[in-house]
C-alpha positions in Angstrom: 168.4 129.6 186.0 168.1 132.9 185.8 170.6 135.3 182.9 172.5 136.9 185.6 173.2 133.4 187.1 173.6 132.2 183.5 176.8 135.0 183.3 178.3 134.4 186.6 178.6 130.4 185.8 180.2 131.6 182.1 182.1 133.3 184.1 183.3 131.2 185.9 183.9 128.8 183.5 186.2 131.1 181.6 188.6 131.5 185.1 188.1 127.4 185.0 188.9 127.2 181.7 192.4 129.4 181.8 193.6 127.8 185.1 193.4 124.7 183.0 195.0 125.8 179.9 197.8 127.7 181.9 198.4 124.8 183.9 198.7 122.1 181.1 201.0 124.5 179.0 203.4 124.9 181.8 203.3 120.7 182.4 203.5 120.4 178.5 206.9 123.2 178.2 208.3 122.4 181.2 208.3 118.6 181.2 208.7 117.5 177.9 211.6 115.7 177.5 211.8 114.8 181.4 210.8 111.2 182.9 208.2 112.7 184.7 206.2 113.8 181.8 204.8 110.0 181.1 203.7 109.8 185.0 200.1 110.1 185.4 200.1 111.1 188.7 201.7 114.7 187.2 198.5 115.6 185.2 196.4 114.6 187.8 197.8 116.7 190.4 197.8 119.5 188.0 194.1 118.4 187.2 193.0 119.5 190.4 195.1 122.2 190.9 194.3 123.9 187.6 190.4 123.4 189.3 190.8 124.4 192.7 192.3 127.8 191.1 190.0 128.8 188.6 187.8 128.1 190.9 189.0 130.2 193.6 190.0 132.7 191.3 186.2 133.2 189.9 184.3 132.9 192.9 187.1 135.6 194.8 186.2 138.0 191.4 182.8 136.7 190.3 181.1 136.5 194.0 183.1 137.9 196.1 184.0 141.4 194.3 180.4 141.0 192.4 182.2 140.8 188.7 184.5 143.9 189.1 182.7 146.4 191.2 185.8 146.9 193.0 185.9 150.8 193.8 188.7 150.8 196.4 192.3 153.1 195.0 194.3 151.2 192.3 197.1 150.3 195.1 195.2 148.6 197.2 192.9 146.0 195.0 196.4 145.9 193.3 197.7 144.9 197.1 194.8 142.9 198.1 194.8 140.5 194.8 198.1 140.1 194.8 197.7 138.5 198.6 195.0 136.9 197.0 196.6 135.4 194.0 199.5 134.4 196.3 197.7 132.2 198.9 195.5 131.2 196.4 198.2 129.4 194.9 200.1 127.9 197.9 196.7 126.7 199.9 195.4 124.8 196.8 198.7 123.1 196.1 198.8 122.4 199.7 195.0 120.6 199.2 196.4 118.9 196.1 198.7 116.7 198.7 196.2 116.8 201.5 193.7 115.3 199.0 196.4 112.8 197.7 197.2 111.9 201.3 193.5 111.0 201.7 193.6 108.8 198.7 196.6 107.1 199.6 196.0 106.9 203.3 192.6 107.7 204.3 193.5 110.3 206.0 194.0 113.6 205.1 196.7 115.6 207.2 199.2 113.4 208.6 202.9 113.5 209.4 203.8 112.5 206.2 202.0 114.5 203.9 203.3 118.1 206.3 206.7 116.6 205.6 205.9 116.0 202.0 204.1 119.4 201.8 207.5 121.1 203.2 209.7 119.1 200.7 207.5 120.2 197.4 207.9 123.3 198.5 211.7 123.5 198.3 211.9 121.5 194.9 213.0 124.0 192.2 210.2 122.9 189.5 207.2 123.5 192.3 209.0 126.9 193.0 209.0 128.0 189.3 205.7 127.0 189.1 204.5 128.8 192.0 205.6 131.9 190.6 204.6 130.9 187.4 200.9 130.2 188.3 201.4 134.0 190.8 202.1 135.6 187.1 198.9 133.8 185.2 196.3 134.7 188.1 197.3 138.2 187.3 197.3 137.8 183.0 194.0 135.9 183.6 192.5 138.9 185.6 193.9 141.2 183.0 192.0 139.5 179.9 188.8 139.4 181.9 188.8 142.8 182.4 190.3 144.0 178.6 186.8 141.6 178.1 184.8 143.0 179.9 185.6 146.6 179.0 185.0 146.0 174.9 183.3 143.1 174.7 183.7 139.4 173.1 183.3 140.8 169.4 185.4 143.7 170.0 188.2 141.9 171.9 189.1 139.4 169.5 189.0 141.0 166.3 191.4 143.9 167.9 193.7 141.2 168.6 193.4 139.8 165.1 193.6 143.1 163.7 190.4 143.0 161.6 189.8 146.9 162.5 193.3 148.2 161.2 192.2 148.7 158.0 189.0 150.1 157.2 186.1 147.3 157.2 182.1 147.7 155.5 179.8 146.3 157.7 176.1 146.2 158.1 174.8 147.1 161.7 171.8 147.6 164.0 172.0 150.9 166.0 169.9 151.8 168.4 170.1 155.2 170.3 168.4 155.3 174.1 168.4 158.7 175.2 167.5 159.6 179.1 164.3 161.6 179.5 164.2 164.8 181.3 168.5 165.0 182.1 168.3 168.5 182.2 166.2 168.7 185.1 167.6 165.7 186.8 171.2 167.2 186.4 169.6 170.6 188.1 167.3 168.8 191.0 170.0 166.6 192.1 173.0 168.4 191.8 175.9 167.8 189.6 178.0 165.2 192.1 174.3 163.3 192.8 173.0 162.8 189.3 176.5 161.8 187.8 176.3 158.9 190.5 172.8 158.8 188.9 174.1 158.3 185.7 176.5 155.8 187.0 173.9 153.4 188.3 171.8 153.9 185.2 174.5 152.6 183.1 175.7 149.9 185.4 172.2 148.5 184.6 172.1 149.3 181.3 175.5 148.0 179.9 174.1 144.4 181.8 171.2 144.3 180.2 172.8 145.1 176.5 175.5 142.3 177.6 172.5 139.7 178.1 171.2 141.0 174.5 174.5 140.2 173.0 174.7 143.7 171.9 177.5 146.4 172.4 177.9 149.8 173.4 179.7 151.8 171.0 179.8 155.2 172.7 178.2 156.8 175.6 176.9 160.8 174.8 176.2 162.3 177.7 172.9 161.1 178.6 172.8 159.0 175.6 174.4 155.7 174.6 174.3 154.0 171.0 174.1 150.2 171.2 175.3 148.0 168.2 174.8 144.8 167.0 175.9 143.4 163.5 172.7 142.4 161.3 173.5 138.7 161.8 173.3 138.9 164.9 169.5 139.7 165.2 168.2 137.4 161.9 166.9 135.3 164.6 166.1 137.2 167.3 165.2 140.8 167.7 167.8 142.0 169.8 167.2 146.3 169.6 163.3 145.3 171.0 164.0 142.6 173.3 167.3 145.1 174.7 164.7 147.6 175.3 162.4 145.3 176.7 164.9 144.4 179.5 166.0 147.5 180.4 162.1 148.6 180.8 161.7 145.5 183.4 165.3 145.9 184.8 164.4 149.8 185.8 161.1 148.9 186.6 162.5 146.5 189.1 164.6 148.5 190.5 162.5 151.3 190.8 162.2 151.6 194.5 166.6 151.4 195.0 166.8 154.4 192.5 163.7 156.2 194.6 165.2 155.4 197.8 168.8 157.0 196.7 167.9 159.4 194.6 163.8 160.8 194.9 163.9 159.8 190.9 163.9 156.8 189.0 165.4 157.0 185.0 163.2 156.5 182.1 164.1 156.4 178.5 163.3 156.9 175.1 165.0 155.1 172.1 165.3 154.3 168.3 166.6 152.0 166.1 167.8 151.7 162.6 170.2 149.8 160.3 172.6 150.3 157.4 176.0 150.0 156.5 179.2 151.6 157.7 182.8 151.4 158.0 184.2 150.2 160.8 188.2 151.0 161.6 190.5 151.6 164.5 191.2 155.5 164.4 194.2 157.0 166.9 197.1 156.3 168.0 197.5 156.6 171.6 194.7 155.7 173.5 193.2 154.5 169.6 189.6 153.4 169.5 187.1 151.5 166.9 185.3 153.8 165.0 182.2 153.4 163.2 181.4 155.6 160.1 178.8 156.1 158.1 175.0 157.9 158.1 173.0 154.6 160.3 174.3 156.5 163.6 173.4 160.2 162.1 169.5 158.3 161.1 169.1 156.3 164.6 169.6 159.6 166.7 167.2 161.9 164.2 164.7 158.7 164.4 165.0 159.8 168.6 164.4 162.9 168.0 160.8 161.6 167.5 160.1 160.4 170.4 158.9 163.2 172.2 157.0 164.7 169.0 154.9 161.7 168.8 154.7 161.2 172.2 156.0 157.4 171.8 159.3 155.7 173.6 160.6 153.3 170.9 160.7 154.2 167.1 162.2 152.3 164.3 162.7 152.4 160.4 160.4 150.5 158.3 164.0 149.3 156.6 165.0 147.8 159.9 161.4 146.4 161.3 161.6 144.5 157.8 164.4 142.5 159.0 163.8 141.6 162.3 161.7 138.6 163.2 158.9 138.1 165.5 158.2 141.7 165.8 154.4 141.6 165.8 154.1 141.3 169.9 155.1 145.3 169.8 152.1 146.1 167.8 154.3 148.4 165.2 152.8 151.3 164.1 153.0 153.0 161.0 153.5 156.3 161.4 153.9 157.5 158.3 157.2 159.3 156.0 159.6 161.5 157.9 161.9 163.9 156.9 164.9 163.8 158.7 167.3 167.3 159.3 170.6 166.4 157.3 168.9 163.6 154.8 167.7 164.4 151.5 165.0 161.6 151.3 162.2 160.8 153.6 162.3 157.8 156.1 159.5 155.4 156.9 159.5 155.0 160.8 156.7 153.3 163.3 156.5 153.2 166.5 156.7 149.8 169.1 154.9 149.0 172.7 156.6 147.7 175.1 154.0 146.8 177.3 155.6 144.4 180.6 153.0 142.1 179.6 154.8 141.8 176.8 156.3 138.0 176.3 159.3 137.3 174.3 
């Protein structure tokens, strides 16, 4: 199973998942107390609708709309989901009876299961729940995407408020910068290269998703990726990130050709250290990170060309990464950086697609 299938089947299961939580928690606040709320029959009906939905709901986003990349106006995918959401609902509670028909009858569509279909329909409960279930498609989509847009990490702890108040953390930056923007933005034309730059970061923001990591902000023709240190004690996510995005670009290297005459390569840098992380603003407020780590990692970039190399890290970072001896580091020697008062160790990486992880 390849990663991208890996992420479409997570993602799935979380539309899986919140069909079956929304379900059960309507069953559980609107039939307790009631005589119906001991009859098994009601949770297995709502077994297989709560399954039939979610998974409806994911393959119609996941598949369908290919995990978001929906670019029609914001009234009509509003439009189109909601005629989605809506038969979506009434064509799986109509299979929950079919299917019950079948169990009971052998047979799936008869007489008395239309008439019993038409009855359930006019029962107050099955109404409210219709309308109910109408409302949760739509909160379901709407936590996917907050998701999607700041990431696992990011999502919960804004909801738990951990970035109100100013937080010390120690973090992984690394800083990929897109070689030779300036003539690309003056070959292709401004409209051209910033669909350029769209593509490039539609790839790029996947392949930092599959490395766990997330993408702090997005400078121009630059983009810092983060990860907290725990996260790459085991693994070293800045190299094997880079790694992917080499073979990603490198297999999409004809599309970008085809479409644009030009295909993106990158330099990059990495570094570590601590900083403090709070949610600055009020309108439209965002998580900040602040500290010197980001100031180091894009000076470290600055490098790159200089030495003629595409990936350069700190000695203080390369120290605390495993299994970083299949990039052949470098020493390079002691730096000193514009803005810093001491020097920095740095060496440089090779990310050879022979490479194996």
């Amino acid at each position: 199973m390849t990663r991208i299938t890996k992420r479409k089947f997570k993602s799935l299961c979380f539309y899986v998942g919140s069909w079956f939580v929304s379900c059960f928690l309507f069953v559980a606040l609107y039939f307790y107390g009631k005589p119906t709320f001991t009859d098994p029959a009601l949770y297995v009906i709502t077994f297989q609708f709560a399954l039939l939905a979610g998974l409806s709901h994911g393959i119609y986003d996941v598949v369908i709309l290919q995990d978001d990349k929906d670019h029609r106006p914001v009234w009509a995918a509003l439009l189109i989901r909601s005629l989605h959401l809506f038969s979506n609902v009434i064509i799986n509670m109509s299979l929950c009876v079919f299917v019950w028909s079948l169990n009971d009858t052998g047979k799936m569509i008869t007489e008395e299961s239309l008439n019993f279909l038409f009855y359930i329909f006019t029962q107050p409960e099955i109404q409210v729940f219709a309308i109910y279930s109408f409302l949760m498609g739509f909160m379901i989509t709407f936590i996917r995407s907050v998701h999607k847009k700041f990431g696992t990490r990011v999502f919960i702890n804004t909801l738990l408020g951990k970035y109100q108040e100013p937080t010390e953390e120690e973090r992984v930056f690394m800083f990929v910068d897109l070689r030779h923007s300036t003539r690309l933005a003056e070959e292709l034309g401004h409209f051209v290269y910033s669909n350029f730059l769209k593509d490039y970061y539609h790839l790029l923001s996947n392949c930092c998703e599959e490395n766990r990591g997330e993408i702090y902000q997005i400078a121009g023709d630059g983009v810092y990726i983060t990860w907290p240190i725990e996260r790459c004690k085991n693994k070293p996510r800045p190299m094997l990130c880079f790694y992917d995005l080499k073979l990603c670009f490198e297999r999409t290297r004809k599309n970008f050709e085809k479409e644009y005459g030009v295909y993106p390569t990158f330099k990059a840098a990495a570094h570590c250290g601590k900083v403090i992380v709070t949610e600055v603003g009020n309108f439209g407020s965002e998580i900040a990170f602040h500290g010197d780590a980001m100031n180091t990692t894009a000076r470290l970039q600055d490098l790159c060309s200089p030495l003629g190399k595409e990936f350069i890290v700190s000695e203080d970072l390369l120290k605390k990464l495993p299994d970083t001896e299949i990039y052949h580091p470098q020493a390079q020697g002691i730096y000193e950086l514009k803005g810093k008062k001491n020097g920095i160790s740095i060496y440089t990486l090779n990310f050879s697609l022979d490479n194996h992880k």
